[in-house]
N, C-alpha and C positions, 0 to 999 in steps of 0.2 A: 495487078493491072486492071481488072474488072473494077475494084472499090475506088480506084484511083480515075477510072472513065467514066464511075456512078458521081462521082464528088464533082469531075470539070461539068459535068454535066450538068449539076446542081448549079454550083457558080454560075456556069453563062445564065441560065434560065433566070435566078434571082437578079442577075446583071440586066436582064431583057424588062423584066419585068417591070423591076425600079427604076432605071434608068442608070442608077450607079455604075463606076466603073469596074473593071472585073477584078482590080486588085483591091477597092471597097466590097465587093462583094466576097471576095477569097475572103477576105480578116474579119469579116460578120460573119459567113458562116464555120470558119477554123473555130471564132469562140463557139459558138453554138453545138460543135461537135466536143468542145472541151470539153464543155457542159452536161454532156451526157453519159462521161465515163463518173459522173458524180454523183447522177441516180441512184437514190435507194428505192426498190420496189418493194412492194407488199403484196401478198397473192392474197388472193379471194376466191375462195371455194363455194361452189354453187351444185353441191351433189343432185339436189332436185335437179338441175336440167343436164346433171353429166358433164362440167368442165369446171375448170379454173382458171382465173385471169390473174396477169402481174400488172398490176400499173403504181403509177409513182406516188409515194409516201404523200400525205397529206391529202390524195383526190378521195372524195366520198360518193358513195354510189346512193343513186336516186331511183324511186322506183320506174318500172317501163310505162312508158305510154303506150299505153296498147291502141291508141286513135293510129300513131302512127304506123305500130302494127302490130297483128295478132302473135307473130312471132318474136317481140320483141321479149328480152327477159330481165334486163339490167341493165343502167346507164350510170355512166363514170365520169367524174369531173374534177377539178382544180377549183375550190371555192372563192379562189382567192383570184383567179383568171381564167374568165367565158371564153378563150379563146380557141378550146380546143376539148374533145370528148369523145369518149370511147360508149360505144351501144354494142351490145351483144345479142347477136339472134340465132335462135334455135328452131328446126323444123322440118318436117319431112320433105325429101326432096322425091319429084317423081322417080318410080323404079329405075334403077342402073343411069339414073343423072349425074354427069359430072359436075367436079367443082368449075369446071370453065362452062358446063351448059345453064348452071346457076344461074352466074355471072350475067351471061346473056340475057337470062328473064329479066334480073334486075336492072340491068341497064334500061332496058325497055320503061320498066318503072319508072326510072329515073327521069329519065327522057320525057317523058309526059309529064313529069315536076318541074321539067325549067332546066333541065342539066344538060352540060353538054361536055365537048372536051375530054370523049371517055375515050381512055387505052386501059386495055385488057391484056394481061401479062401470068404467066406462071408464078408462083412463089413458094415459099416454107411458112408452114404455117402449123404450129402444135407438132413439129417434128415429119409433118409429114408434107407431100407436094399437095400445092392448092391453087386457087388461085386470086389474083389481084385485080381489082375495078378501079381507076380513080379516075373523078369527072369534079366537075365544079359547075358552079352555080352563079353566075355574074349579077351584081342588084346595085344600085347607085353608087359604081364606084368600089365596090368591095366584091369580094371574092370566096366564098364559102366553099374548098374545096374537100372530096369526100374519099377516102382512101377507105373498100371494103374488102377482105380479105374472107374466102370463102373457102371452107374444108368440108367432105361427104367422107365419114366414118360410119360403117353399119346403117348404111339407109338413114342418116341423120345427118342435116345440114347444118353444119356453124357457123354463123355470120360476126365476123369483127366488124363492126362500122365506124371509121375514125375520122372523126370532123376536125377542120381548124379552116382559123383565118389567117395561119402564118406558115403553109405547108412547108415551106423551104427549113424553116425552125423543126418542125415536128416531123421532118420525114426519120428519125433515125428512133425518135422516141416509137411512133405505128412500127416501125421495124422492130424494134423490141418487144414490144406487146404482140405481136405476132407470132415471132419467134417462141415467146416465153409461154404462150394457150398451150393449155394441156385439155387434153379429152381423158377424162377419169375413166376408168375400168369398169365403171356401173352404169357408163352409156349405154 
């Protein structure tokens, strides 16, 4: 019942969005979810900073921009299609910080970037509860919206940051890369 009120939910919104109808937008995203029972993933292990990531066969990882920030450690792509990307942050978070008081900082960051449109939500995240940020970023006509998922394991913060320009396509793939973060043993 709940995947089924997450999925109408999807539709109407892509249907709002587009303009399309809702039973053009049911048949655009049904493929899209078809699509994603087809994923092969590949993990990436990053012992220096204590985790591992799954993402989809084919994306290559880029080194961090640390301009963007000092906690960045690794970014993931599709070479073959900019329209979506996974960054990985790692970092201390203040003493006894939640993942939802994280959140809170970051949005504020955000905020001051040009973002808006934030909802903050509980999630799974490496097996454990965490939490979810997603906000967007509006610019002539397009839409960069930012799905980050945030876990506090032993005083160490892990930031998922998953970008696109077709969130409605990529919400189930961020769902999986979520799901699939592991926090190594040598955190």
């Amino acid at each position: 019942m709940t995947a089924n009120k997450h999925f109408k939910h999807r539709v109407r919104e892509r249907a709002r969005r587009t303009g399309e109808s809702y039973t053009a937008a049911l048949r655009h995203l049904r493929r899209i979810d078809a699509q994603e029972h087809v994923v092969h993933w590949q993990r990436i292990e990053k012992p220096e900073f204590g985790y591992a990531v799954h993402v989809p066969q084919g994306w290559d990882e880029r080194p961090p921009n640390l301009r963007n920030s000092p906690l960045e450690t690794a970014r993931f792509g599709d070479p073959a299609d900019r329209r979506h990307n996974l960054t990985v942050f790692r970092g201390l978070p203040r003493p006894r910080w939640t993942a939802a008081e994280v959140a809170e900082e970051v949005q504020a960051v955000l905020e001051a970037a040009g973002f808006r449109d934030f909802h903050i939500a509980d999630a799974r995240i490496a097996e454990r509860t965490g939490t979810r940020l997603d906000c967007a970023k509006h610019d002539a006509g397009r839409v960069w919206a930012v799905r980050q998922y945030f876990v506090v394991h032993d005083d160490v913060r892990f930031t998922l940051g998953c970008g696109s320009f077709i969130p409605e396509e990529d919400d189930l793939l961020f769902t999986g890369m979520a799901e699939r973060f592991e926090i190594l043993n040598s955190a």
